[in-house]
C-alpha positions as CSV (number, residue, x, y, z in Angstrom):
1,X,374.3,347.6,222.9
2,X,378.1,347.9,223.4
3,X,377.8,351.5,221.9
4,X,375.2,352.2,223.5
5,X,377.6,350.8,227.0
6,X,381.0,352.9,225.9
7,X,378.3,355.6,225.1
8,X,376.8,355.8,228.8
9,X,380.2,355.6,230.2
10,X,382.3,358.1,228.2
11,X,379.4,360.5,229.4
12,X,379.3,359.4,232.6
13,X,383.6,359.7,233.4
14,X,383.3,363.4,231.2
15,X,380.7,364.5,233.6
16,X,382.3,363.4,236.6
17,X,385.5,365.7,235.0
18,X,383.3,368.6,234.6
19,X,382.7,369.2,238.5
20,X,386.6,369.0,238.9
21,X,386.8,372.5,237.7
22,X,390.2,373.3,235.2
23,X,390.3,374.5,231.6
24,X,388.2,373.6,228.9
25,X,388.2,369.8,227.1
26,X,390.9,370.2,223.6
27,X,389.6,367.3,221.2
28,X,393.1,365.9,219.7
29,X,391.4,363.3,217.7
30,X,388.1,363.1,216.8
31,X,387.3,359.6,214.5
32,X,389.4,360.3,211.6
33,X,390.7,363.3,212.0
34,X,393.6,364.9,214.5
35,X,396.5,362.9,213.0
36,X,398.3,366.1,212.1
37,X,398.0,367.0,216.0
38,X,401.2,365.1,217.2
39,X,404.5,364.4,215.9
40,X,405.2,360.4,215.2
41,X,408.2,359.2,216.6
42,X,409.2,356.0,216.1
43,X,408.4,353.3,213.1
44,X,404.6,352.7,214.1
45,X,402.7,353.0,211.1
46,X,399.9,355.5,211.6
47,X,397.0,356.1,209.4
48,X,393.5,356.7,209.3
49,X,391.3,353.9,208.5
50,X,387.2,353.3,209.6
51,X,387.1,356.5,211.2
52,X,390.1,355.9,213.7
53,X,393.4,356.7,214.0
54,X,395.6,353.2,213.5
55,X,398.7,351.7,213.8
56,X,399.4,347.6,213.2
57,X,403.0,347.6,212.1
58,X,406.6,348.2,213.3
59,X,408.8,348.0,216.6
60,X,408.0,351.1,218.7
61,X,405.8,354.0,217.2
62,X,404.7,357.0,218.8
63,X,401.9,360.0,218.4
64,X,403.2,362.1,220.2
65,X,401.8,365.8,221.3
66,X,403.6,369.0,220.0
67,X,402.9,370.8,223.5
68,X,403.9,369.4,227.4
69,X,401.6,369.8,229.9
70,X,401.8,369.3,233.6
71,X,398.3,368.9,235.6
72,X,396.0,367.5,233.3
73,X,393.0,365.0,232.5
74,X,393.1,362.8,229.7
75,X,390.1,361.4,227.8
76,X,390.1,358.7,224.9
77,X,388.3,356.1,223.0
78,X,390.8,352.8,222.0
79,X,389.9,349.5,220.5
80,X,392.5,347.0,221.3
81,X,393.0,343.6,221.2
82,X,394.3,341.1,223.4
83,X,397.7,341.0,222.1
84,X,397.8,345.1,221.6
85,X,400.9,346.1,223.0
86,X,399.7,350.2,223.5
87,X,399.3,352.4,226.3
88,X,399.2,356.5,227.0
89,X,402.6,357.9,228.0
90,X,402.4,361.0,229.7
91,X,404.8,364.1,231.2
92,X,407.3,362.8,229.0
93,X,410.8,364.9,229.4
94,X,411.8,364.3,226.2
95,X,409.5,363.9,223.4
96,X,412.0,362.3,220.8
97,X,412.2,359.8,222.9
98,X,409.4,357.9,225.5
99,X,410.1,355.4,227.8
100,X,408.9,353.9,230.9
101,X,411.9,356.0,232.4
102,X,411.1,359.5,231.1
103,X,407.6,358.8,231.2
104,X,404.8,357.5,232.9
105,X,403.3,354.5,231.2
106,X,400.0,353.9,231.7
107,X,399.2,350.4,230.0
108,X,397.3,348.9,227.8
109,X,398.4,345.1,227.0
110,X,396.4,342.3,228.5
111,X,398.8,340.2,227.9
112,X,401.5,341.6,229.0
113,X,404.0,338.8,230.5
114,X,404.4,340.5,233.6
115,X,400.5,341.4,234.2
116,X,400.9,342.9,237.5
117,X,401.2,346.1,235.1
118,X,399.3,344.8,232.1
119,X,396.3,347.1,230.9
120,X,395.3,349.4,233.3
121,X,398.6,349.8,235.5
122,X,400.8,352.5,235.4
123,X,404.6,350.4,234.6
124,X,406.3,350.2,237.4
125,X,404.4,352.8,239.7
126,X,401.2,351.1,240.4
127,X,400.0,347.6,239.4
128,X,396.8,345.8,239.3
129,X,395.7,342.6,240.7
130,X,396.1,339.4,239.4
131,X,395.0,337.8,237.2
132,X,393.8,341.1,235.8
133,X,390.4,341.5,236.2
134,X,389.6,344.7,233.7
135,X,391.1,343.7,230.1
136,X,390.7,345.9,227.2
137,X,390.9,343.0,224.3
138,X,388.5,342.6,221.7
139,X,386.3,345.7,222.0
140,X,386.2,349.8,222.1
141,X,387.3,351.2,225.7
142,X,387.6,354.3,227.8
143,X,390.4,355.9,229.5
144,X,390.2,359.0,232.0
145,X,393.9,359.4,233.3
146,X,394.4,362.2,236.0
147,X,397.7,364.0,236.6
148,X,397.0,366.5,239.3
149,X,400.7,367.3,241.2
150,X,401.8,364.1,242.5
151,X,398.6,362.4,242.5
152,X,397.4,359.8,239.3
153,X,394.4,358.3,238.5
154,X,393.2,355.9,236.1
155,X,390.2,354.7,234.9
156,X,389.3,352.5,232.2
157,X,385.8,351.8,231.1
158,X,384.8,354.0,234.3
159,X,386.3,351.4,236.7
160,X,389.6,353.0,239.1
161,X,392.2,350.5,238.2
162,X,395.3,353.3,239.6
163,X,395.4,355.5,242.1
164,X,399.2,356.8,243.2
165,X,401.1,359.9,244.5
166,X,404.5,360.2,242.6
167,X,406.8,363.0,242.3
168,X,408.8,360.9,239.4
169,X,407.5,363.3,236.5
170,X,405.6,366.4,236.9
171,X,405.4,367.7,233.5
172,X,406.2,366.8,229.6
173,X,404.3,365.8,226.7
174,X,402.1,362.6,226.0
175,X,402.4,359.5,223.3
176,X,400.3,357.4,222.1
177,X,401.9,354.4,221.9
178,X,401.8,351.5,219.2
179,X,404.4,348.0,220.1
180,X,404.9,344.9,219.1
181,X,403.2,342.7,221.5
182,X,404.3,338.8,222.2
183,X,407.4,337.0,220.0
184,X,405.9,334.4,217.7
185,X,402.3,336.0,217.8
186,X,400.8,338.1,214.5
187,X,400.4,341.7,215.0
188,X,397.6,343.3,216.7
189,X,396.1,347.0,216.4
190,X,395.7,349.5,218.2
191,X,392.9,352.8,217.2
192,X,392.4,356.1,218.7
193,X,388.4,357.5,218.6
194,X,388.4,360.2,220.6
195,X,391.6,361.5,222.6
196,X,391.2,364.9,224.0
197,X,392.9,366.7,227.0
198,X,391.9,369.5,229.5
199,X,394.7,371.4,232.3
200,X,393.8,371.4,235.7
């Protein structure tokens, strides 16, 4: 039934994109296969397992895209849990190096000790209500993250959780992010589905 769910939605949020006009949808990783798509950056350490793209171990590891891009719609499928410290970085300046500084970080860690911008908040730009109300933990989610000029949207699981005009960033390359989530807990993965991309 949850596949059936994630199903419904991901067609649901790619329909919605298709009456937004722009180029066509580029499928970066699709189940097991797309890892030779980015660059890793970073100790994170990516492999393919169960028809995913996965990463449990290290400090701060990154896939990150071998193109920028500037307007653009994001699409992909994550399972996280609750301790998964992840998230999509996008319009990155520099892409040997991503940070909520040179990037915008849009979230994924329910338990994230500041939750304000926990899973689903773009750090530091736009947060979410607390407690938060839309986690990611436990199961497989959707993300469909708008960058159209200044404006950004996200949406996970087909719910708005951000909506924001900044003129921080306005171009650069993406990451997919794996971190170490909260001191003196074990290790918690994150796995890429489906990540694919489309200009505006």
């Amino acid at each position: 039934m949850k596949r059936l769910l994630l199903a419904a939605t991901a067609s649901a949020a790619l329909a919605a994109c298709a009456g937004m006009g722009g180029g066509d949808w580029v499928t970066l990783i699709d189940g097991d296969r797309g890892l030779e798509n980015f660059n890793q950056v970073g100790d994170g350490n990516w492999r393919v397992e169960n028809g995913a793209i996965v990463a449990d171990r290290g400090q701060s590891g990154f896939l990150v895209s071998k193109m920028p891009y500037g307007d653009f719609q994001i699409y992909a499928e994550f399972w996280a849990e609750a301790n998964t410290n992840s998230g999509v970085f996008i319009r990155c300046s520099d892409p040997a190096k991503l940070t909520g500084k040179t990037c915008y970080e849009v979230n994924i860690w329910d338990l994230r000790p500041e939750p304000k911008y926990g899973t689903g908040a773009i750090v530091d730009v736009a947060a979410v209500p607390v407690p938060i109300a839309n986690r990611a933990g436990g199961r497989w989610n959707t993300y469909l993250i708008t960058a159209k000029g200044e404006q950004l949207t996200v949406e996970l699981n087909g719910v708005q959780t951000a909506s924001v005009r900044d003129g921080q960033h306005s171009s650069g390359y993406f990451g997919l992010q794996y971190g170490a989530g909260l001191k003196g807990r074990p290790p918690e993965p994150i796995k890429w589905r489906q990540v694919r991309i489309r200009a505006l």
